[in-house]
N, C-alpha and C positions, 0 to 999 in steps of 0.2 A: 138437299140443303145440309142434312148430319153430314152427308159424306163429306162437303165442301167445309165444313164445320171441322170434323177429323181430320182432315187434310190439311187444314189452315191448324189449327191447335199441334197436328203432328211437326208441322213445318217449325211453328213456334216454340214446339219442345225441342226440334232440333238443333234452332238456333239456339238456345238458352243452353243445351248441352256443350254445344261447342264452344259457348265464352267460358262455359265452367271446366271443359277441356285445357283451353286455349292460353286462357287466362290466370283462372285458377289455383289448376294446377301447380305450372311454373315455376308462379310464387313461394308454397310451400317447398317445392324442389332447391328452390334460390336459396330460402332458408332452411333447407337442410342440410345443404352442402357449406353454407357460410360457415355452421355450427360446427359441421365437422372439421371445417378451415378451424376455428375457433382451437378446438379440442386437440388438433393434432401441433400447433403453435405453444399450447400451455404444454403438452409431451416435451415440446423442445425445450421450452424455459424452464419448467420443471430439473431436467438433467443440466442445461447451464446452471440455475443456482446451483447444483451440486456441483459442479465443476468449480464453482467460484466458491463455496465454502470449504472444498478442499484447496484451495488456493489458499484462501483464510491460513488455516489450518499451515501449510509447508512455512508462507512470511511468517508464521509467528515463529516457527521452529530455525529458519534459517537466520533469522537478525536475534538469534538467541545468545547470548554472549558464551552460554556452556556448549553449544553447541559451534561455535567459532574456534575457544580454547579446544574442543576434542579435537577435532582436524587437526590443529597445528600441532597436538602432545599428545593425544590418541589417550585419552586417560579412561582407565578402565573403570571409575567410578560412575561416570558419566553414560558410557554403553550398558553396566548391569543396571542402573538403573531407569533408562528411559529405553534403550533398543532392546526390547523383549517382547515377547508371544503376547500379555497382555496389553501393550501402547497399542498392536496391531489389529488387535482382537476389541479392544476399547474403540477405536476411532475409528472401525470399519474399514479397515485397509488391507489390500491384498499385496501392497508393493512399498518399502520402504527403504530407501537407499542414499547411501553420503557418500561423495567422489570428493578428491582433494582436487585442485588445480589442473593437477597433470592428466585427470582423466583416470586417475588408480581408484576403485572398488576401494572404500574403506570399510563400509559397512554396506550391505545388500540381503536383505530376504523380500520372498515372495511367500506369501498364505495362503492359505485355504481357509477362510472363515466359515464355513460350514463345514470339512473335516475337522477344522482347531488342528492343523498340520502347515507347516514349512513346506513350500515346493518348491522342485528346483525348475525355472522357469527363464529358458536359454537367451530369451530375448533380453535380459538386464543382467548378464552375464559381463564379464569383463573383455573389455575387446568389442562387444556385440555390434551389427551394426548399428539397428534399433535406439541403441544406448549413447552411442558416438553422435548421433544424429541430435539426439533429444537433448546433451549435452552443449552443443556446440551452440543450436535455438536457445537455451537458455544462457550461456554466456553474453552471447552477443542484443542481448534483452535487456532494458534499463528492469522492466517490468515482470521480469522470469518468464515463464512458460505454464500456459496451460490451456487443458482441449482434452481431444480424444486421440488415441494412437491404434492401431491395429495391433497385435500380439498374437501369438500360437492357443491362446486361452482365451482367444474373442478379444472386442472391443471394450478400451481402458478408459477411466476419466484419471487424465495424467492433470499435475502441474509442479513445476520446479523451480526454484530460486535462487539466486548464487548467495553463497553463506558469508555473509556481512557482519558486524558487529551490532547490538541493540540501538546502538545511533545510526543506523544503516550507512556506515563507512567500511572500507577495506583497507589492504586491497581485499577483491574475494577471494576466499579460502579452498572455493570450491563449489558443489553443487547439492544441493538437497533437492531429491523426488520421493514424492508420494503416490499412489495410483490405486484405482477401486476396480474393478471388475465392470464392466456395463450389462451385467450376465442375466438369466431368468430372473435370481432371487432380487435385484437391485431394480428392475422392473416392474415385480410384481408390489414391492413397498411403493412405489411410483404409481403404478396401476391403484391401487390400495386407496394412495389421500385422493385421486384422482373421482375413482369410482369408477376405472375403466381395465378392459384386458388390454395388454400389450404386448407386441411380439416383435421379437429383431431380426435383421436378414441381412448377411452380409452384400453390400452395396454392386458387386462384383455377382451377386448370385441372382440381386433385383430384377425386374424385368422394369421397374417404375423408370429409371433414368431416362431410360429409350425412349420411355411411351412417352414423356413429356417432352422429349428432345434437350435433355440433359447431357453432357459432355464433360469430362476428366477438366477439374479446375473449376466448373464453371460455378457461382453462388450457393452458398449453402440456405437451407433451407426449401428445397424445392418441395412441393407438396402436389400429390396426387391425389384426387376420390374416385373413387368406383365402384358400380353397385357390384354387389356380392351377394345377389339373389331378390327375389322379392320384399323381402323384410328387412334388407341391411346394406349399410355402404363401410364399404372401405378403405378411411382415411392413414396416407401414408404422409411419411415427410423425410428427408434425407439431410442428415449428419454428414459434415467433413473432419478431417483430422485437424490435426496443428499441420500439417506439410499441406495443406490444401487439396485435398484429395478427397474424393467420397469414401465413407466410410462403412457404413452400415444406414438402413433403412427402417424406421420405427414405424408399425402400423399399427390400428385398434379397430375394433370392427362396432358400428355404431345401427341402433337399434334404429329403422324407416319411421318412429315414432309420430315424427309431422306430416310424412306422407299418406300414412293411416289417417291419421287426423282429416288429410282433407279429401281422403277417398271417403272417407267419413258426410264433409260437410258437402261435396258432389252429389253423392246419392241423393242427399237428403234434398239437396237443389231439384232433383232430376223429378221427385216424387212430388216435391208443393209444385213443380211446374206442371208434371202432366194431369193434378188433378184441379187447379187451380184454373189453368191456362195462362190466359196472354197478361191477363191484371197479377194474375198470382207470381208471373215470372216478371213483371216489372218490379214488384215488391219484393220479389225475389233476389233481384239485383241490384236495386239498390239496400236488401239486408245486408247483401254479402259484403257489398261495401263499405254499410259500416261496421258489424262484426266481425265481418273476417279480412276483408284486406285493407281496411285502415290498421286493423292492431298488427297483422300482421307484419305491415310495412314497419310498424312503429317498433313488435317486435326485433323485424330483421335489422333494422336502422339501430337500435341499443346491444344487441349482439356485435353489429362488426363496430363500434364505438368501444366497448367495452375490450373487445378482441386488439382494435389497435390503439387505445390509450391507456389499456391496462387500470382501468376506474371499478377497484376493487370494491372500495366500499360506498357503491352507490347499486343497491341490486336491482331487478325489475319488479315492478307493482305486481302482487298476488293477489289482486282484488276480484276475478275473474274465477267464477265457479266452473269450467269446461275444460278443456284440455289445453288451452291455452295457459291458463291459470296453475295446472301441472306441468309442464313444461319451463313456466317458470318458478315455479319452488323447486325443482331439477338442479334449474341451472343456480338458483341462488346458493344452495347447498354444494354446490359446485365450489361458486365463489367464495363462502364460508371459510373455506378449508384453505384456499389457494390463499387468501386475504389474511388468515391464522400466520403463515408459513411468511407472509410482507412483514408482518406489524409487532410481531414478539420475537422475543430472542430465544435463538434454539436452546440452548445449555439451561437457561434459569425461567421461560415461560415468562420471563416480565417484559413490559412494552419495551420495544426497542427505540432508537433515537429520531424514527422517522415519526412512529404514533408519538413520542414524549412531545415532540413538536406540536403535534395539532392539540394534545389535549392541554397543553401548556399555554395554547393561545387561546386557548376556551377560558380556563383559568382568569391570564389575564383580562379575558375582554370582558370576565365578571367582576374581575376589583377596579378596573376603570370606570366600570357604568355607577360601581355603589361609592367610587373613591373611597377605595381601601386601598390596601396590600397583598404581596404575594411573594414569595421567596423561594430562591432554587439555592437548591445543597447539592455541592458536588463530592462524591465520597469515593476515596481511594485506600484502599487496604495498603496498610504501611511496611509490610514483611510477606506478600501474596508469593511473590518469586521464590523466597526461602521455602515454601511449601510445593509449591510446581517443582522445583528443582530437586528434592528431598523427596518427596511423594509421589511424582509422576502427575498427567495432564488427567488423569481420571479421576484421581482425589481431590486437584484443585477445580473439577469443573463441578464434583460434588459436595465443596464445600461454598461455593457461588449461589447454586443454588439454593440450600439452607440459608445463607443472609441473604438472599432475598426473599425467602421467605420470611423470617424474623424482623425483616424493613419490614414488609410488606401490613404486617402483623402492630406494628409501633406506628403505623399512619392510620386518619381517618380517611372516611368514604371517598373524600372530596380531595384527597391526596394522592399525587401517582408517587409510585415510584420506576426505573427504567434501568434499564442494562446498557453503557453505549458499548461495552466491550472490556477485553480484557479483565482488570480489577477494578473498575469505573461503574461506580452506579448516578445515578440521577432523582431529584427528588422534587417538584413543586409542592408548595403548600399554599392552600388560601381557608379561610381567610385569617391573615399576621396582622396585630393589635398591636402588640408592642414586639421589641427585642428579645423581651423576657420570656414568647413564647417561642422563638428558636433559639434559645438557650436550652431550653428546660426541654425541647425534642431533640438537641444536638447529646444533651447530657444524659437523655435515655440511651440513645444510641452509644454514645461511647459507655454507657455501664453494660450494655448489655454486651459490649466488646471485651470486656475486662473478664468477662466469665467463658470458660471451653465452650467450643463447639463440637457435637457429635458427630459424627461424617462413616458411615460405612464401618462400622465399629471401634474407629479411633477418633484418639482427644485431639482436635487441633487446637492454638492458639492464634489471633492476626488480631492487629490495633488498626483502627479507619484515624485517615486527618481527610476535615471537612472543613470545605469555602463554600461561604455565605455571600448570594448579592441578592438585593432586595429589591424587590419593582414599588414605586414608580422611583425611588430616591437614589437607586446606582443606576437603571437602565430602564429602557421600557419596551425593550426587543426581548425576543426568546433568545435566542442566538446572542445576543450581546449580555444578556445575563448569565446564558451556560459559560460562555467565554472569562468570565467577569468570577464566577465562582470556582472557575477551572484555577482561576488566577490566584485568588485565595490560597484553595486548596495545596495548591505550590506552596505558597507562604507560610501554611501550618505547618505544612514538612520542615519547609527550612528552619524552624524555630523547633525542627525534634520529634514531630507528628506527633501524635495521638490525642489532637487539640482542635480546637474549629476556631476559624481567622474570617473575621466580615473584610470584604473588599475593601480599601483605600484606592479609591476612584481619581482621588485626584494626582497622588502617585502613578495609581497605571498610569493617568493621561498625561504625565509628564516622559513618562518611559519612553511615549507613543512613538518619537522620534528615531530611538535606537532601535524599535523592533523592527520599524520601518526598514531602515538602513541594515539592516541584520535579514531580512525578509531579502532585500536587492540583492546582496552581495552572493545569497546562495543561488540565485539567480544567473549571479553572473559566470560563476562556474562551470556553467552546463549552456552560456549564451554566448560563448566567444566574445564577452566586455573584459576580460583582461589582455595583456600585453606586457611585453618585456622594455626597456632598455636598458644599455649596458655603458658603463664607467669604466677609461682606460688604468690597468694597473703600469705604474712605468716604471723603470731601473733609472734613480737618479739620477747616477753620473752619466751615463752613456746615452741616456733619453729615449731608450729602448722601450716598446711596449712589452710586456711580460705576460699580461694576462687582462681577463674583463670579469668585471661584479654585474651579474646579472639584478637586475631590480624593476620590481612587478609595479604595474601601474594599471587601475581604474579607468575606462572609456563608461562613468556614469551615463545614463541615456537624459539623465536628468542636471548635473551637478556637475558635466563634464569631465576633464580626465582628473583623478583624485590619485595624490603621491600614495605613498605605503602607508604613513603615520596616521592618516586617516580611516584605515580600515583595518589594520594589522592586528587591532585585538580583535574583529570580526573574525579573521582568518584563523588566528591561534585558540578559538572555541574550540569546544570539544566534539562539536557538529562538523567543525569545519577542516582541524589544523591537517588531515588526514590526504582528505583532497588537496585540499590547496597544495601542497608539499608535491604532493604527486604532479598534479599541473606543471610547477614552477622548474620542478625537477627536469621532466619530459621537455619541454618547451626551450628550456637553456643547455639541452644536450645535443636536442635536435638543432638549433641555431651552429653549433658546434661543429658539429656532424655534417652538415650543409655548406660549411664554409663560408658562413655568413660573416660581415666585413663592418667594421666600425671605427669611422676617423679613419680612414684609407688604411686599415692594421686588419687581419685577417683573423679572425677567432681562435687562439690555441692554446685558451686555457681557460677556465670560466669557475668561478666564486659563488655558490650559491646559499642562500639561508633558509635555516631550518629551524620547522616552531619546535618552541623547548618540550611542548607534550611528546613531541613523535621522536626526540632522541633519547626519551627514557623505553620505547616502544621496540620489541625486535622487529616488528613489521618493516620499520624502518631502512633497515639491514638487504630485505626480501626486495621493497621497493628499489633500494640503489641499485642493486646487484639486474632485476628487470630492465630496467631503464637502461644501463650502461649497454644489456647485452642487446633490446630492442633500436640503439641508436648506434653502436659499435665505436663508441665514445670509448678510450683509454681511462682506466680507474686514475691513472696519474693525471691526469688533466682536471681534473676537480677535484675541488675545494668546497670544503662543509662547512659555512659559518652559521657558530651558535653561540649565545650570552651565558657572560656569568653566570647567571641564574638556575642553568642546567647544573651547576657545580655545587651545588648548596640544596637543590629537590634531587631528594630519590638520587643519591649520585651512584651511589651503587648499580643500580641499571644502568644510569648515561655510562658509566664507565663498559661496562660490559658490551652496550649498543656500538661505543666509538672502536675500542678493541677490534672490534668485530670489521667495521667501516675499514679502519688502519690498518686489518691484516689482508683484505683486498685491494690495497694497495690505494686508495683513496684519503686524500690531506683533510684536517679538522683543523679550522681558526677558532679561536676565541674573539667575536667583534666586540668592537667596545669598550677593551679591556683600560678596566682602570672606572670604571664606571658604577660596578657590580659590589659583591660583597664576599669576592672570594679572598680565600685565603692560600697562602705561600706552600700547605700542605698539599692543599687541595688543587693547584697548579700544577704539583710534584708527581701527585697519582695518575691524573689524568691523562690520557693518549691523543695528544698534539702534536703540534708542526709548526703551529703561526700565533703570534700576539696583532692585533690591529688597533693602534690606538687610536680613539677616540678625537671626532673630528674638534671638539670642546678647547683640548689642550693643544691641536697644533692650531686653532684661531689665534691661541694667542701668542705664538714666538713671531718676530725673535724677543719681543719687548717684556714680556707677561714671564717674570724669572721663576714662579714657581712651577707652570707650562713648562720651562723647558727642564726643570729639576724632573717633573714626573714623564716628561718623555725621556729624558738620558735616562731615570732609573728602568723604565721598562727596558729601554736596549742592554740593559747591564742584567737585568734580568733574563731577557731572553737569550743571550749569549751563553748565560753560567746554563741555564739548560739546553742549550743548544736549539732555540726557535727560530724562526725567521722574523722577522717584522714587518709590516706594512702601514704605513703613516696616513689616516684618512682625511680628507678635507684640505688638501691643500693647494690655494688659490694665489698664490704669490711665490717670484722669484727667492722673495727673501725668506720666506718659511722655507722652503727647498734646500736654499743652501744653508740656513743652520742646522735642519737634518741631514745632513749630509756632512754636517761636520761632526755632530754626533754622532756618526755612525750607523746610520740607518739610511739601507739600501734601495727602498720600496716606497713609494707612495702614489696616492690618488685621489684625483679632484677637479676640480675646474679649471687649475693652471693648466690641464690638456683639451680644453674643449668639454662643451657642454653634454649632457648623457642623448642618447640616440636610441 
């Protein structure tokens, strides 16, 4: 009977052994390996944000206006004082380099940040192929360039942008890259916030691709584990470049910690069962079930949650005294760190724009329940660039930090303040009583502006202009209040900065229209909603067509096709006049060029307008001369018309810009003329060909006798300096032929057919 006794209990221990084998096991298996899926996924994201804040880092450098004027004049103020050993050595860079257009090395080194030494490093050499490549990706990029590239020095975190103007207009100038090293030292500071060792292999030397059935091209991100002894697995994951290619192989070797754990909680199965028996092993299991693989599940289930929705600050319960309970204070200290590197801003430590959010809606949703108040300050440094520019980016990022300290310092407990970027800080305050208490916190802050700042041993000086919106009486969104004091903020400026302006709400909302419409139009730009048609120029007497005025028209998606007069000052912005010119130019070259046909008359000569910003601009000059040579458009086939207005701004430039036009053999009209406020001097100096008058006065011939006194006196005009004329607007037989007895050989308008 013992014996059948022991047999029967041995039989029972064996089954209870093998669910705890079977079972188990597994499980902790499943979640060690999630974990380490987990941990080698944060490696990657980890080196992408770095890749993306050295992204950061090139757009600011490239849409930098000092940095656009060096390209084009190569000014040697500009290179001593931002391309030197310490910008490279400040900003952790091992590669920084400026290409012009053509693809010419303007400026190029490479570092050694740990010798503090220049190397000479063949791959961003001139010519290289390496360089032609990473060039070419980034021109052809609305978005620049940036990833990892292979190099003779290891694996690079590159990114590059073509050199734009601060309004992010061109054309571009050229090319700005930056690149770090992917090396031990930039790993192990990686390894370091992580809590982990890390180690790289060139992807080519791997053995992982194969074992997972990886192939040239194929998804980035593949990831391998594998045990690596009794006590450790080893989680790998694979990087591609910018060319789409593998690149290098990041591993970390992770401690068996939950598999101990439940060779742990097996034994401990195996002993209540064989001393217990059959009652002890059903007790047995269902313990397990609920100590160990209900939480387990629950833990594996909040690891890969965590893992693929990136829910930083929501950590796992530490309520749990065992090893489950370590495990997870591990990993919370984990998240800690990773969640530090989300929510603040690297340079000044203060919350960034995602945290200013959530804590802003806390804020609000305390002065809603008590019906109170609350208020954002938007605050912009009024002279910040004069120091960047003057100083270099490491003084100005040392002097960011200090005011925010000193914000930081003039707020209560209950008060954020935030960093969204740039010279931009952010500030909620609760709880606002009256007006007189963001007066009286705007007025500390501006005193405390009025006095130096310390910074690395020098005195700086910078003035803040601060916009005020108030919740619930300008808005009662986060987001529509940051917007609302952004808008302010603008307003103090323009009244002179160093002031603080509360919103006028019911002006924005009158605005509302034009930003709208100002929002579309650059839209349209880049959506193929513009188009051309064209108006015959004819030769009077002989009814000869001469030539066509190209004229841009609106295919609105909303408002349908809109003439010029309706968006023209959209275009002639300072956002806009740049592009648009380029567009209209390219587009009435190429019709040109193509042989495209209008009113049965074949294209062979074409009139084009230009905003008055871009003819005091030499860029202007670069664009016609591209254009002509990308369409193979003769310079004498076109015609530049521009208004009076160019004649009277800045004429010293226009003159220089048209000089320029007229010596490559390209005609400049005056449209309009007679409209303007130029004067007889100012006609004399300038480099012309053609007067166009205005459609106003030939409306009214032949009847309207003052009409035709100010058309004869232009012809009379334009003869004694030897111009051409062209008569615009004309819709009658009988307007025709009193220009034509006055002398004037050119006209256009609807007496030839409608535009096309």
């Amino acid at each position: 009977m013992l014996g059948v006794t022991a047999l029967l209990l041995g039989a029972l221990v064996a089954v209870a052994a093998l669910v705890l084998v079977e079972v188990i096991g597994p499980s902790f298996q499943t979640l060690e390996r999630q974990m380490a899926r987990t941990t080698v996924e944060t490696i990657r994201n980890t080196v992408k944000r770095d890749v993306e804040a050295l992204n950061v880092l090139v757009k600011d450098w490239a849409y930098w206006d000092d940095t656009y004027e060096y390209v084009v004049g190569r000014q040697d103020g500009f290179a001593s004082a931002n391309l030197i050993e310490e910008t490279l050595a400040g900003a952790g860079l091992n590669l920084l380099l400026i290409e012009d257009i053509e693809g010419q090395v303007i400026w190029g080194k490479t570092y050694d940040l740990e010798a503090e030494e220049f190397l000479d490093l063949a791959d961003f050499a001139q010519g290289a192929d390496l360089l032609v490549s990473l060039t070419e990706l980034t021109l052809s990029s609305e978005n620049g360039l940036r990833g990892l590239v292979a190099t003779s020095a290891g694996p690079m975190m590159i990114a590059a942008h073509s050199i734009l103007t601060s309004a992010e207009t061109g054309p571009p100038r050229g090319v700005l890259m930056m690149g770090r090293l992917l090396n031990d030292a930039v790993l192990a500071d990686v390894g370091e916030t992580l809590d982990l060792g890390i180690q790289a292999q060139p992807a080519t030397a791997s053995d992982m691709l194969r074992e997972i059935g990886g192939e040239t091209g194929s998804g980035d991100g593949k990831i391998l584990i594998q045990e690596a002894g009794a006590d450790s697995l080893r989680a790998s994951i694979a990087l591609k470049d910018v060319f789409d290619q593998p690149l290098v192989v990041l591993s970390t070797s992770i401690e068996r910690t939950v598999t101990a754990i439940g060779r742990t909680a097996q034994a401990t199965g195996l002993g209540i069962t064989g001393v217990a028996g059959l009652i002890l092993i059903l007790v047995f299991l269902f313990s397990q079930q609920i100590l160990v693989l209900g939480p387990l599940r629950r833990l594996t289930s909040r690891v890969e949650q965590i893992g693929l929705q990136a829910e930083l600050d929501t950590p796992l319960p530490e309520t749990r005294q065992d090893e489950f309970g370590i495990l997870a204070q591990s990993f919370n200290r984990m998240l800690e760190r990773v969640a530090r590197l989300t929510n603040f801003d690297a340079v000044t430590g203060l919350p960034n724009r995602r945290l200013f959010h959530d804590r802003a809606n806390q804020v609000l949703g305390i002065a809603r329940r008590a019906g109170g108040k609350a208020a954002v300050l938007f605050i912009d440094l009024d002279d910040f660039k004069a120091i960047n520019d003057t100083r270099g980016h490491s003084v100005g990022d040392a002097l960011l930090r200090v005011i925010g300290e000193e914000l930081s310092d003039l707020m209560r407990e209950t008060d954020t303040v935030a960093r969204f970027g740039g010279d931009e800080f952010v500030i909620v305050i609760h709880p606002v009583d009256v007006r007189s208490r963001i007066n009286e916190l705007s007025e500390r802050i501006q005193l405390r502006f009025q006095q130096p700042f310390r910074v690395s041993g020098t005195t700086l000086f910078t003035n803040a202009s601060i916009g005020v919106a108030v919740f619930p009486d300008d808005a009662e969104a986060v987001e529509t209040l940051i917007s609302l004091a952004d808008a302010a903020m603008y307003q103090a400026k323009g009244d002179g900065g160093r002031q603080i302006a509360f919103i006028d709400t019911d002006a924005y909302v009158a605005d509302g229209h034009l930003r709208s419409l100002e929002l579309s139009f650059r839209e349209a730009l880049s959506a193929d909603q513009l188009h051309l048609v064209f108006q015959s120029q004819v030769n009077l007497r002989s009814q000869e067509v001469v030539g066509h005025e190209a004229l841009v028209r609106w295919r609105h998606p909303e408002q349908g096709v809109l003439a010029a007069g309706r968006f023209i000052h959209l275009a002639e912005s300072a956002a806009n006049f740049a592009r648009f010119d380029a567009w209209v130019l390219r587009a009435a070259c190429s019709a040109l060029a193509s042989g495209q046909t209008h009113g049965g008359a074949k294209l062979k000569h074409i009139s084009v307008n230009i905003c008055a910003r871009h003819v005091q601009s030499p860029a202007l000059v670069e664009l016609v001369k591209d254009t002509l040579q990308e369409t193979g458009v003769k310079p004498a086939q076109l015609t530049l018309e521009i208004t009076e207005t160019v004649m009277v701004t800045r004429p010293e430039a226009a003159i220089e810009v048209l000089s320029a036009l007229r010596g490559i053999g390209v005609r400049v009209a005056i449209d309009d003329f007679g409209t303007g406020y130029a004067s007889l001097a100012a006609l004399h100096r300038f480099p012309i060909d053609e007067l166009k008058i205005d459609r106003s006065f030939v409306a009214g011939l032949p009847d309207d006798r003052a009409a035709l006194a100010i058309a004869q006196a232009t012809l009379t005009l334009a003869r004694t300096f030897g111009l051409d004329v062209v008569a615009e607007g004309v819709e009658t037989a009988q307007q025709r032929d009193t220009l034509i007895e006055a002398g004037c050989t050119i006209g256009q308008g609807f007496l030839w057919g409608q535009l096309s």
